[in-house]
N, C-alpha and C positions, 0 to 999 in steps of 0.2 A: 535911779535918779528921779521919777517919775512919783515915786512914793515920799519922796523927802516933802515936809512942809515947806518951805518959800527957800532953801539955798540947797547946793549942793555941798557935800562932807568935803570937797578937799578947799571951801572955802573957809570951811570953821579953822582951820590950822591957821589961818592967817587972821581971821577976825579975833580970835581970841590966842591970844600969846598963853596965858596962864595954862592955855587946854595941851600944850606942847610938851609939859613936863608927864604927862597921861599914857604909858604904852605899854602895850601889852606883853603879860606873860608866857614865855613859851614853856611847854610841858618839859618836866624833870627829863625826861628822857630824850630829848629832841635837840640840838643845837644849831641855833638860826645866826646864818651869816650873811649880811649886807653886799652888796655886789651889784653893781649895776647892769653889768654884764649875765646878772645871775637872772632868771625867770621866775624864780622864789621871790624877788625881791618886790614885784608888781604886787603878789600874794600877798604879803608880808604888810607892803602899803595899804590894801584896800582894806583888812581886818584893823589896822591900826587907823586908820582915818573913822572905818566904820565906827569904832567904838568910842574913838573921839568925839565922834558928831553924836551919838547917842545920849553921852554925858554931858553935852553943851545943851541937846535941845529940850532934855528935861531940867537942867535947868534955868533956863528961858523960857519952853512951854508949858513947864508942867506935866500931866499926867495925860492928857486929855487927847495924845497925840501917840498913846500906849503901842494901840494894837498895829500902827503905820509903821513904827520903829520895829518892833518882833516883824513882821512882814519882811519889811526892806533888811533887817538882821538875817532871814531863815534864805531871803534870795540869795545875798551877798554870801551867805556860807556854802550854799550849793555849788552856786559860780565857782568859787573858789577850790570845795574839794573835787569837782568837775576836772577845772585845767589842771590840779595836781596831778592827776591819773592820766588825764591825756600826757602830759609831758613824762611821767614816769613809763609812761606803754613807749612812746620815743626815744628811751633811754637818755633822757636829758636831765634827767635828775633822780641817782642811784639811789634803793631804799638803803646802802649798804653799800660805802666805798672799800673795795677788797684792800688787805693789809697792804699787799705789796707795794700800792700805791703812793703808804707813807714812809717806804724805806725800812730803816730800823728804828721803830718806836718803843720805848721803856717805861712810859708813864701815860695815866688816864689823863686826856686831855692836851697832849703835845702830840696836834694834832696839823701837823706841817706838810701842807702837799706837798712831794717832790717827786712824784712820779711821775710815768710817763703818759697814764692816760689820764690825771687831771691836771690840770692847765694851773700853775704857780699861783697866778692871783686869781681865779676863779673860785667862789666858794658856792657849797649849795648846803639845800636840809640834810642831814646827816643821822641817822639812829649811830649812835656810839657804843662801839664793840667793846664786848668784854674785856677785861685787862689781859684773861690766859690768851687771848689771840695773840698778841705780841710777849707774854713773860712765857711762851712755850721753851725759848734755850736756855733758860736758869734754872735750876733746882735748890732749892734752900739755900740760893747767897752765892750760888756756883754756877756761871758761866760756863756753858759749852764753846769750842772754837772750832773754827775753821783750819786745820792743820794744811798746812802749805811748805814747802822744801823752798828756801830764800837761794837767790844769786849767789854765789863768791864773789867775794872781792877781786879775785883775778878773772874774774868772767867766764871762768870752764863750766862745764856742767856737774852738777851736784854730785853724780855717780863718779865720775873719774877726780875729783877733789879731796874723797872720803877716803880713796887704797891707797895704804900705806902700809911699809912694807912691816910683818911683822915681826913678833921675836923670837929668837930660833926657839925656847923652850915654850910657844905661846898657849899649847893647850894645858900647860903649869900655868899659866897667867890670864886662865881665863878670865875670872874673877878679881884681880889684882886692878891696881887704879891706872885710868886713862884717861889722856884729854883730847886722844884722836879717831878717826876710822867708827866704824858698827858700835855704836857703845848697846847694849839691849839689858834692860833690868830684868832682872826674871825674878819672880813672885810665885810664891807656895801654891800649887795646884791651882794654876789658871791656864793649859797646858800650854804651858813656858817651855816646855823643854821643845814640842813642838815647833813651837815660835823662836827657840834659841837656834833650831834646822835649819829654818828661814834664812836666819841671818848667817851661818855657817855657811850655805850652800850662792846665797847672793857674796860672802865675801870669798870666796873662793871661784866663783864665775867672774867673777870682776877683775880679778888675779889672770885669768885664763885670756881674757880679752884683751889685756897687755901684757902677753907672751914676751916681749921686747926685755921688760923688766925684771926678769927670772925670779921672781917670787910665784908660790905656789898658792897661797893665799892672803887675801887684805888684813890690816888691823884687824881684830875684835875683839870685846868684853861678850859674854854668852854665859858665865854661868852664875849660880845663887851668891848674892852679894845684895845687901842694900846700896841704893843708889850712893848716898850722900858720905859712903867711904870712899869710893873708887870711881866716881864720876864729877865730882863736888867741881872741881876745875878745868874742868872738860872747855874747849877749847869750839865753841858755836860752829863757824865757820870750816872748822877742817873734821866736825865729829856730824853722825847721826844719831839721834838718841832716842829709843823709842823703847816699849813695853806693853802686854796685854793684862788686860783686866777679864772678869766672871762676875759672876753674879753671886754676893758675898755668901749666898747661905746656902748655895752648889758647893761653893770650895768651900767652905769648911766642913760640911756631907763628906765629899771626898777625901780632905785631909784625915778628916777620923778614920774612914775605911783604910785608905793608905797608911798612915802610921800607926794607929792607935788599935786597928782591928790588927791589920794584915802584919805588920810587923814588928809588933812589941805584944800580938798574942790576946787581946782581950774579947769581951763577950762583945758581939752588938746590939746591944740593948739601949735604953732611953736612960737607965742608968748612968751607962758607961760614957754615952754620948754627952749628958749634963757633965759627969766628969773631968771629962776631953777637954769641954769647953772651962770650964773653971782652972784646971791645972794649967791650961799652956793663955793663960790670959797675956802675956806680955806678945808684941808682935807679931805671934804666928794669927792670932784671933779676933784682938780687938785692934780696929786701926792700923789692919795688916798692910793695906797699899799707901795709905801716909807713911806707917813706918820705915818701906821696904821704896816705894816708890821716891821718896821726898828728895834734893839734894842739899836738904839744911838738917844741920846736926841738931837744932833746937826743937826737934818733932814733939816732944810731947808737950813740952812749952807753948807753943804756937798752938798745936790742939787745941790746948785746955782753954786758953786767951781769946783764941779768933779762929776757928776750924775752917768757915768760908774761907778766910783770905789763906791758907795753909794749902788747901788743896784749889783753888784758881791757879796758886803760884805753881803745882805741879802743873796744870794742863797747860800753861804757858812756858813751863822750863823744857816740856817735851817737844820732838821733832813730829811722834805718831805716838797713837796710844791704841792698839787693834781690842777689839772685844772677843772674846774665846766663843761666845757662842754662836758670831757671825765672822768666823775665821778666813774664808775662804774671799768675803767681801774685801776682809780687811787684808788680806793676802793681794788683793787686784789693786786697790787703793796704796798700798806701800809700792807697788811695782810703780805705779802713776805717778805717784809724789816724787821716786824716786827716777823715771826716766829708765825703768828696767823692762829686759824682755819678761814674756812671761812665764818662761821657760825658766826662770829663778828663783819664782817663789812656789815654785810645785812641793807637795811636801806627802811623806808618811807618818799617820799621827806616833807619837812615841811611847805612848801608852794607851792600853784599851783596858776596860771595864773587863773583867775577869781573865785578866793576860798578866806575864809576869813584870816586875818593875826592871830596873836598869843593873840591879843587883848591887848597889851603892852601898847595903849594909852589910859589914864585911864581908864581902866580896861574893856574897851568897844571895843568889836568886830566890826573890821573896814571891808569892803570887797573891795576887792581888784579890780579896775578895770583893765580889762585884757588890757595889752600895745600893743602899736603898732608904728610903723614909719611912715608918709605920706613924700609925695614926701618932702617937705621944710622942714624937719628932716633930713632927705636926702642929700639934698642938703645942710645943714647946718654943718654936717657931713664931708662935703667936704672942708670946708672951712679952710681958714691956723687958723685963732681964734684959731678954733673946736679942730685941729687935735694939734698945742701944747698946747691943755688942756689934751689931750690922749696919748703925745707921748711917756712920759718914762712909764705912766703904762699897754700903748702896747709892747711896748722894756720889761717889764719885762715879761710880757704876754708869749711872744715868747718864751723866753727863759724858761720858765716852761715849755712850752708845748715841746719845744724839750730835758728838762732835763726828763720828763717824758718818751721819747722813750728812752736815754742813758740809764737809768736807769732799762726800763723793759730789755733792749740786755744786761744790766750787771748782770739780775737776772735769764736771759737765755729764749728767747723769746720762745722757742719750749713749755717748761713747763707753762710761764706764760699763753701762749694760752691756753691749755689744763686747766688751773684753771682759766680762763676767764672763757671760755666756760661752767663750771661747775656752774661757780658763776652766771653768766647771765642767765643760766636756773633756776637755784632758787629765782634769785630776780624777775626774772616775774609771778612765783610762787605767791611769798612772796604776791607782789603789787597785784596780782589779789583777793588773799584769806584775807590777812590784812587789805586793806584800808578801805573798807567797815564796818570791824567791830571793830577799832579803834577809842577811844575817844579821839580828842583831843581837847584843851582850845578852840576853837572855831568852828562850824559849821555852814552848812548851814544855818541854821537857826538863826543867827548874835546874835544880841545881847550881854547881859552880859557875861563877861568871867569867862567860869567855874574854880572852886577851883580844886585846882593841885591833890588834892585828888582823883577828880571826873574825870581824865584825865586817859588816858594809856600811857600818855608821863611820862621820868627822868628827864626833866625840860622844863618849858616852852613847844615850840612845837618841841621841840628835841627829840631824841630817842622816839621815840612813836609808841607804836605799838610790845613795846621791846618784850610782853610775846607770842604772833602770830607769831613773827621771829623767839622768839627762837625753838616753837615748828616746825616750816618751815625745820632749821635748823637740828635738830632733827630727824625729818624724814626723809631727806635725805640723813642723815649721813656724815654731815658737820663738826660736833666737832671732830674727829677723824682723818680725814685727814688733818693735819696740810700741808701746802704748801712750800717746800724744794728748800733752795736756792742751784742753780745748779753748781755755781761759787762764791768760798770767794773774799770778796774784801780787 
């Protein structure tokens, strides 16, 4: 004040109205928010008055008064980035308000406090985060979810609302249409048949736990079927509906090896593999988990039109969607959603990399030649063909595997750890003490496939192994600890 010629700067606001319309620009990257309450806002006045008085007294004084104005300019700006830094060492004004802050945000510049460590009408200087901070759960137009098991209407719990008794011929109707009980879609080498055990062996413990009712096992759907024959009317409330995804250009690696090498005979070559893929272009290849997963008959329609809104409407028609290559998460995450012990979803994988299949093609055990990638798979991999035969069933990909983290922080990571951790020490258990002494339809030793009788699978090569898990289970004292959701949704 001391360097001003004859007033001070917050008198020029008032002597000269015209100077009012005069304020200053804040930098592209910065957003400056008024607030009285705010300590910016002091800052904010004295650079704007500054500059105001600057522009008045040259022109009133003239020039003659140059070197007084740069002086009292270079004071006022020290002052100024001075208390910025003291109050930001105070934490009183973030270089960088954390997302969480603003909730769920979708766009630059909707920028709505509602958190809980900044105060609603409080605003301060802000550097503006990137967009990918907040568009992290979309992938190309497709929303990840938070998968959550709803109420019933009659208030029971979701696991005792869903056993229903089944039908006497039901493992002929695995795949046949349902609107009640375990619905599970199962999809070409994602290992589904694994995941079909799951649901085999929870709907048959479910069954056990109300002995009362003389059924041996719940409803289920469990085998290969596209959704939208045999589920399309499926009934919300009294079904579960769920299904595993891969990572699209494992399973179709795999699919070749499995059928195309191991069971129809051909060479494994980069050849034969380009081939594979050109030949079975309808469903099994391109648009495999739209086609297989969807429950709208109008799949390739809807593709072609609008592929986002196609595959949103699956992650929102599903109850769970598990990922194959983080199995055993999503094996603890289904037990949670669903209010199950964890003794339910222990499992043996159903097929191994150089092990024999299930012996499904004529009734003759095939063995599986173990896959693999060479460089011109690889490279083939890379190419544009390749990649839009894989792109929307990577785009779904994604999005499961990030609906799977939503969903474990919605069911409260600190607990699901601790029932991870539980469950992962018995299923190494399980696999060390069961595999060995488990029959299933086919073995080492190839050939004919045994009668389901002569098997310790519940169908096919699914749940097998069930009576060694359960005693696993058992002694560990898995059926009793049911797994507690930590947060309602």
């Amino acid at each position: 004040p001391n360097l001003a010629p004859s007033f001070h700067p917050w008198s020029a606001m008032n002597a000269t109205p015209a100077l009012m319309n005069i304020a200053p620009r804040s930098h592209k990257n910065w957003k400056v928010h008024k607030n009285k309450e705010s300590p910016a806002c002091g800052y904010c006045t004295h650079v704007e008055n500054m500059m105001r008085y600057q522009q008045y007294s040259r022109h009133n004084h003239g020039n003659d008064n140059v070197v007084r104005y740069v002086v009292y300019f270079v004071a006022m700006t020290l002052f100024t980035f001075s208390m910025i830094r003291s109050h930001r060492e105070q934490d009183h004004i973030p270089q960088e308000i954390p997302m969480e802050s603003y909730g769920s945000l979708r766009a630059v510049g909707n920028l709505t406090s509602n958190g809980p460590d900044v105060p609603s009408m409080r605003y301060y200087i802000t550097r503006i985060s990137p967009p990918t901070a907040w568009a992290m759960d979309e992938f190309e137009g497709v929303q990840a979810v938070t998968f959550n098991r709803k109420a019933t209407s009659n208030g029971r719990r979701p696991v005792d609302a869903l056993c229903f008794p089944p039908e006497k011929d039901w493992k002929a109707r695995a795949a046949s249409p349902s609107t009640q009980g375990l619905l599970f879609t199962k999809p070409m080498k994602t290992a589904s048949s694994t995941a079909a055990g799951i649901t085999l062996r929870i709907a048959r413990n479910m069954a056990q736990r109300q002995n009362d009712r003389g059924i041996s096992i719940c409803k289920a759907r469990f085998d290969h079927a596209k959704a939208s024959e045999i589920f399309r009317k499926r009934n919300i409330d009294e079904s579960f509906l769920w299904s595993v995804v891969r990572d699209p250009t494992d399973r179709l690696v795999s699919l070749f090896f499995h059928f195309w090498v191991s069971r129809y005979k051909n060479e494994p070559s980069d050849a034969e593999f380009r081939r594979f893929i050109l030949t079975n272009q309808r469903q099994w290849v391109v648009d495999h988990y739209q086609h297989w997963l969807s429950l709208s008959h109008d799949t390739s329609a809807s593709l072609a039109n609008n592929p986002e809104k196609h595959l949103n409407r699956i992650l929102r028609d599903y109850d769970f969607i598990a990922v194959s290559e983080r199995m055993d998460e999503s094996a603890v995450a289904l037990a949670m959603l669903l209010d199950l012990p964890l003794g339910d979803v222990l499992y043996l994988s159903a097929k191994r990399n150089g092990s024999f299949d299930d012996g499904g093609h004529k009734d003759k055990c095939t063995y599986i030649v173990p896959s693999f990638t060479s460089p011109g798979m690889k490279k083939y991999f890379e190419s544009d063909a390749f990649q839009e035969i894989v792109h929307w069933d990577h785009v779904l990909h994604q999005a499961a595997n990030r609906s799977l983290d939503l969903t474990i922080d919605g069911l409260g990571r600190e607990e699901f750890e601790e029932n991870l951790a539980i469950y992962r020490h018995a299923q190494k258990i399980a696999v060390a003490r069961c595999s060995a002494k488990t029959v299933f339809p086919c073995d080492i030793g190839g050939g004919q496939k045994r009668k389901e009788e002569e098997t310790d699978c519940l169908f096919g090569d699914s749940g097998c192994g069930y009576k060694c898990l359960d005693e696993v289970a058992t002694e560990l004292g898995l059926w009793g600890a049911v797994p507690k959701v930590s947060r309602s949704f």
